[in-house]
C-alpha positions in Angstrom: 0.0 0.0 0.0 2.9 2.2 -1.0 3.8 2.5 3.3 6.4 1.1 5.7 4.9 0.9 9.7 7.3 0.8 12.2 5.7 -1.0 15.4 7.0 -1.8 18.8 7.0 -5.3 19.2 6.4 -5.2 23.0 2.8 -2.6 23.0 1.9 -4.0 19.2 1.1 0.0 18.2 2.8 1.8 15.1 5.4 3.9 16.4 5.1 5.3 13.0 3.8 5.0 9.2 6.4 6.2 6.1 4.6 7.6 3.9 6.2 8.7 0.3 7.0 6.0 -2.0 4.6 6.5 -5.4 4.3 2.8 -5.9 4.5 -0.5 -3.6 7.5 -0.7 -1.2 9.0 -4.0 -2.1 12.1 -4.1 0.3 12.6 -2.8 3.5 16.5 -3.1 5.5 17.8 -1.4 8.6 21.1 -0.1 10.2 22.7 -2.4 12.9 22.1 0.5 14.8 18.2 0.4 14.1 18.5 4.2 13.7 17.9 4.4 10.0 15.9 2.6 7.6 16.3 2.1 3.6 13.1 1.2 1.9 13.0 0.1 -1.7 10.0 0.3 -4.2 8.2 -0.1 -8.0 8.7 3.3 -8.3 12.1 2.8 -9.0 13.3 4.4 -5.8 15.4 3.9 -2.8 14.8 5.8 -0.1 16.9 6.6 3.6 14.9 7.3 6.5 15.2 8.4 10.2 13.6 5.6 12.2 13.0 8.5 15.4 11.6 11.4 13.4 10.3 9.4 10.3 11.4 11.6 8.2 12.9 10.7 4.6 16.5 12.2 4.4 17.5 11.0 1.0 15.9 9.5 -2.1 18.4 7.7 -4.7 16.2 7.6 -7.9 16.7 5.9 -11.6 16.7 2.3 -11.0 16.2 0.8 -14.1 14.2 -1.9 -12.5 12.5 -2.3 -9.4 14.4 -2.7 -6.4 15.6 -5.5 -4.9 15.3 -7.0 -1.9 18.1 -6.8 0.7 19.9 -9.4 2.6 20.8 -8.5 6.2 23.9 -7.5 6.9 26.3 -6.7 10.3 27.3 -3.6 8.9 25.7 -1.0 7.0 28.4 -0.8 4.4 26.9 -3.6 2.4 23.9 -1.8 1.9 25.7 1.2 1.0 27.8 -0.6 -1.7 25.1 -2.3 -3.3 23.3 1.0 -3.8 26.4 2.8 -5.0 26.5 5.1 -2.1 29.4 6.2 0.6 27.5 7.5 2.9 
């Protein structure tokens, strides 16, 4: 439904709903750190969020294809080499 909900595991409420992708997310990976969140969707998108203020810091556009889904990682530096990124 083109959203990500963040919930807290122990009260089952949403903590919070990201809300900005134009098409279904299809992949959704966090920092070890659980303080960021990348989602990836059909709109050719991937997009860098801040888990506390659910805000959307970055958006990496023109994928050619959809995007895919991410393995989990220890460290966030897979993640950032597999988009192409350094940050």
């Amino acid at each position: 439904d083109k959203t990500v909900r963040l919930w807290v595991v122990a009260s089952g409420s949403c903590e919070a709903m990201l809300e900005i992708h134009s098409n279904q997310v299809t992949s959704v990976a966090f920092s070890p750190d659980g303080k960021r969140v990348a989602t990836g969707s059909g709109d050719k998108t991937v997009r860098l969020w801040d888990v506390a203020s659910g805000s959307c810091d970055t958006a990496l556009e023109g994928h050619s294809t959809l995007s895919p889904a991410w393995p989990s990682a220890p460290t966030g530096s897979e993640l950032r080499r597999a988009l192409g990124t350094r940050r």
